[in-house]
C-alpha positions as CSV (number, residue, x, y, z in Angstrom):
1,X,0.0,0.0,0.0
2,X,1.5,3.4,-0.9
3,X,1.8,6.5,1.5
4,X,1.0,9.8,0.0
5,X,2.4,12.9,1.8
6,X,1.0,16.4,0.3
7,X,3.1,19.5,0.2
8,X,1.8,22.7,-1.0
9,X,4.4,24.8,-2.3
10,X,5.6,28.3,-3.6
11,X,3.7,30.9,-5.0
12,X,2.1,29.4,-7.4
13,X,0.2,26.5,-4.6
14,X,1.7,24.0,-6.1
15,X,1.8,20.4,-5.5
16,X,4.8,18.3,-4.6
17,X,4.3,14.3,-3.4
18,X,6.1,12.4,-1.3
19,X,5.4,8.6,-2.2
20,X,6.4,5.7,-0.4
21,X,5.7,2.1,0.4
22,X,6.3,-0.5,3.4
23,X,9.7,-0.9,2.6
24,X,10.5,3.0,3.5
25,X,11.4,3.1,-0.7
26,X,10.3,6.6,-1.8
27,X,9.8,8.5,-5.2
28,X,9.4,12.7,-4.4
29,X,7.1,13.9,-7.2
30,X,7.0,17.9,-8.6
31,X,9.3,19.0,-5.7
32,X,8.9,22.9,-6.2
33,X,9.3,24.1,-2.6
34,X,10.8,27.4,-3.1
35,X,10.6,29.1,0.4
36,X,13.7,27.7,2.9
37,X,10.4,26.1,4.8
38,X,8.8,24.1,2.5
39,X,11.9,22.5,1.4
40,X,13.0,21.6,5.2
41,X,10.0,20.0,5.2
42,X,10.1,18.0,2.9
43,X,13.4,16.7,4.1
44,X,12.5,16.4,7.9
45,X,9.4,14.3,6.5
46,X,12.0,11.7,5.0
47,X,13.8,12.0,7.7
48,X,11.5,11.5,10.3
49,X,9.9,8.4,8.5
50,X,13.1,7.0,7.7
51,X,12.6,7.0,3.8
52,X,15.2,6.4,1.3
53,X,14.3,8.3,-1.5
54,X,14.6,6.6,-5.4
55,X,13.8,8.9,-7.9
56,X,12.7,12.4,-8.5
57,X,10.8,12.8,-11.2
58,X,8.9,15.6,-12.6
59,X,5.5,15.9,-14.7
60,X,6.7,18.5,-16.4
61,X,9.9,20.6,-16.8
62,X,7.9,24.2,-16.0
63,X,9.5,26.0,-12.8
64,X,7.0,25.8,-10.4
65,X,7.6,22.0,-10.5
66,X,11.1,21.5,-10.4
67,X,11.9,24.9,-7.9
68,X,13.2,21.9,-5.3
69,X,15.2,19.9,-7.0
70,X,18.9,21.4,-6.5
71,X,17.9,20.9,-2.1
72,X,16.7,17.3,-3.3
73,X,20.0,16.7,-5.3
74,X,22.1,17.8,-2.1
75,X,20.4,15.9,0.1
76,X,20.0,12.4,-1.8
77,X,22.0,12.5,-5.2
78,X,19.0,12.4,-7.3
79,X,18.8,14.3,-10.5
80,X,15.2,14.9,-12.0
81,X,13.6,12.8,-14.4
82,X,11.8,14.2,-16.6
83,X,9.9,13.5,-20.2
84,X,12.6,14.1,-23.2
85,X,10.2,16.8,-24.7
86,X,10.6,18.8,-22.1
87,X,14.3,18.8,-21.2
88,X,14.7,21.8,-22.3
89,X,13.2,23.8,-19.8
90,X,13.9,21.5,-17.1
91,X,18.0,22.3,-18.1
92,X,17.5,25.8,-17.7
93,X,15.4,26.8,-14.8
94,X,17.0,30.4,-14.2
95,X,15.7,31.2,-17.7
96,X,12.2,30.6,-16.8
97,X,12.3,32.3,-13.5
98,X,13.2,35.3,-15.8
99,X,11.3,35.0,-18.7
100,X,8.2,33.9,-16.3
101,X,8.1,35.3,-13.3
102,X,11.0,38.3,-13.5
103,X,12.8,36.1,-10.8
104,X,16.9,35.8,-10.8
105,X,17.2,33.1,-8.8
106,X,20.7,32.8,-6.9
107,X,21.2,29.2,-6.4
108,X,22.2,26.6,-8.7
109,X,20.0,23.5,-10.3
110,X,21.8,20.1,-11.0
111,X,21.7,18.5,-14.6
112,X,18.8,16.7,-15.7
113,X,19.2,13.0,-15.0
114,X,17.0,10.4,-16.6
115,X,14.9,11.3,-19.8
116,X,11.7,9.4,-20.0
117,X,9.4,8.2,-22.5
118,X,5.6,6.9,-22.8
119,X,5.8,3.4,-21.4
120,X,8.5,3.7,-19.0
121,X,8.3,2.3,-15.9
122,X,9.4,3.3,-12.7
123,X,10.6,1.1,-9.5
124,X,10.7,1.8,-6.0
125,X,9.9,-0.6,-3.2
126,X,7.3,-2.9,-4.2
127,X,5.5,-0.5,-6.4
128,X,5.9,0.5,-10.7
129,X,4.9,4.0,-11.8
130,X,4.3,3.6,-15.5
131,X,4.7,7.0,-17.7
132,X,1.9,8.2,-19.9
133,X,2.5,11.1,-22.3
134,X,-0.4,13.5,-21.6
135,X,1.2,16.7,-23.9
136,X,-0.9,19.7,-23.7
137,X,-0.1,21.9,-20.9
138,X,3.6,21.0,-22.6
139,X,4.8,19.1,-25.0
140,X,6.3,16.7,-22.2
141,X,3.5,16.1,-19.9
142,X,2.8,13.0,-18.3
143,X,0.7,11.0,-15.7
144,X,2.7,8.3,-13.5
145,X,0.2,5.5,-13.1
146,X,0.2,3.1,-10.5
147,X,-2.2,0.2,-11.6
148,X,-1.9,-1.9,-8.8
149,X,-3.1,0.6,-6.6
150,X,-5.1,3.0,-9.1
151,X,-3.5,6.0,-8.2
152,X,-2.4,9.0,-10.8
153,X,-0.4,11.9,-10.5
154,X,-1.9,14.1,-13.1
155,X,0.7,17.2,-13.1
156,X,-1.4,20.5,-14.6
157,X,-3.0,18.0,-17.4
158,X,-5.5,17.3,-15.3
159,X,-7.4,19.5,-12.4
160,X,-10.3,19.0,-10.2
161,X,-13.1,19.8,-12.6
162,X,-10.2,21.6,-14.9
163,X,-7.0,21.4,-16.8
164,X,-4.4,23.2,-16.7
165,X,-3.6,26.0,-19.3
166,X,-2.1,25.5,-22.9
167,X,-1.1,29.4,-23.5
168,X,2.3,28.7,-22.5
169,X,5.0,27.7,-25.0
170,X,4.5,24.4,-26.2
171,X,0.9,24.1,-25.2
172,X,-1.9,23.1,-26.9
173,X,-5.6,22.5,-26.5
174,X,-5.9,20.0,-29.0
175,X,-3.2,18.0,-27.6
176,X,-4.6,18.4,-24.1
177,X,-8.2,17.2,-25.2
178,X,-6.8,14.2,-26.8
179,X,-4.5,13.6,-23.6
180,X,-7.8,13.6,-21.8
181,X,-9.8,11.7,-24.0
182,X,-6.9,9.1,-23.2
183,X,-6.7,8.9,-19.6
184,X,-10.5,9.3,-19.4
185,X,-10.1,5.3,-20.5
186,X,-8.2,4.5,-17.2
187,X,-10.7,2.9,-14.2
188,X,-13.5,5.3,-13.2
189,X,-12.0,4.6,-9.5
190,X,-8.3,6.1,-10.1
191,X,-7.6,8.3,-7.5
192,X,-6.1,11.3,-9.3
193,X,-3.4,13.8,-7.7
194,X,-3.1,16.9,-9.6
195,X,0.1,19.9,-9.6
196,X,-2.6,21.8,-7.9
197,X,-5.6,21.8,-6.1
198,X,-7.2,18.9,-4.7
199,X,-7.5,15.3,-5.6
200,X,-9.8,13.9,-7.8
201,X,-10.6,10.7,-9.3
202,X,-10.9,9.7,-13.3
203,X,-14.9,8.5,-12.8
204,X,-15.6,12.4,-10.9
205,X,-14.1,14.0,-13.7
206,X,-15.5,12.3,-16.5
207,X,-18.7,13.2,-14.8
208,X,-18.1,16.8,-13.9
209,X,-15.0,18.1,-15.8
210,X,-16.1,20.2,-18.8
211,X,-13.4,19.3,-20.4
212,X,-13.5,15.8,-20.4
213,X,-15.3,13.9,-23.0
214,X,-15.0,10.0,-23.5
C-alpha cells in the first residue's frame, strides 16, 4: 500500500508528493518548494519516517515544478527525471524564473538525470509508476500511473473539474483534449493527484469536468 504525503508549495500552490511504500522506498514527485520552509519539510518528512528516496521525477519541466530539486540533489544524489520533450526547460530553470516570473534566482539547479518516455516504468519498493505522455499543458507532460493501486499523478494535465492552461509555450488544446480523451479510459476509480488543487478521481471528472469527453 502506498503512503501519499502532500506538500503545497511556492507561490504558485503548487503540489509536490512524497510517495512511499512498506519498505521505507520513496519516489518525491514535482518537488517545487521554493521558500527555505517548504523544502525543510520535505526533508524532515524523510527523515523522520526513515525514507530512502529513489527517484525524482517531474511531470513537467515548468518551474514551479522543479523549484526543489537542487535541495533534493544535495540531500540524496538524485537528479530529475523528466519526459525528453521537455528537457529543455527543465536544463535551464533560471531562464524561466526570468522569462516567467521576473525572478533571478541565486542558487544553482543540477543536470537533468533520466529522460523518460511513454511506457517507461518506474521502480521503488514494491511499487511500478508507469509514464503516460499526456502533452498539452507541454509538450512533455505526463501521468505516473500506479495500476496496482489506481492512483495518478496528473501534473497540470489534469485539475479537479479543470486542466491546466495550454497558452504557454508548447501548449496546446488540442493536444490536451486528446491527452484527456486518453486517460479518461483509465478505471473510473483512479484516485487522481493533480500539480494543484485537490485530488480527484478519473470517474468524478468524466462526470463533472467540462473538459473531459470520453
Amino acid at each position: 500500500m502506498l503512503t501519499i504525503q502532500k506538500f503545497v508549495c511556492n507561490m504558485l500552490q503548487e503540489n509536490c508528493y512524497v510517495v512511499s511504500d512498506s519498505t521505507r522506498e520513496c519516489v518525491i514527485i514535482d518537488c517545487g518548494a521554493y521558500y527555505p520552509e517548504e523544502r525543510q519539510a520535505i526533508v524532515n518528512y524523510i527523515r523522520e519516517n526513515q525514507l530512502v528516496p529513489k527517484h525524482l521525477l517531474a511531470t513537467h519541466g515548468h518551474l514551479d515544478h522543479i523549484f526543489g530539486i537542487n535541495t533534493i540533489f544535495e540531500e540524496y544524489g538524485l537528479k530529475v527525471e523528466v519526459h525528453h520533450a521537455d528537457e529543455q526547460y527543465a536544463s535551464h530553470p533560471k531562464e524561466q524564473a526570468e522569462n516567467f516570473f521576473g525572478m533571478h534566482l541565486k542558487y544553482d539547479f543540477p543536470p537533468v538525470g533520466k529522460l523518460l518516455s511513454d511506457g517507461d516504468i518506474i521502480t521503488f519498493g514494491d511499487h511500478q509508476l508507469q509514464v503516460i505522455e499526456t502533452p498539452g499543458h507541454s509538450q512533455g507532460s505526463v501521468f505516473f500511473y500506479c495500476k496496482d493501486e489506481k492512483v495518478a499523478f496528473s501534473g497540470d494535465t489534469l485539475f479537479r473539474y479543470s486542466i491546466g492552461r495550454t497558452d504557454l509555450g508548447g501548449g496546446s488544446m488540442f493536444m490536451i483534449i486528446q491527452s484527456l480523451r486518453m486517460v479518461s479510459q483509465l478505471p473510473d476509480d483512479v484516485k487522481v493527484y493533480p500539480g494543484h488543487g485537490d485530488s480527484t478521481t478519473i470517474g468524478e471528472e468524466c462526470a463533472h469536468n467540462p473538459y473531459i469527453d470520453r
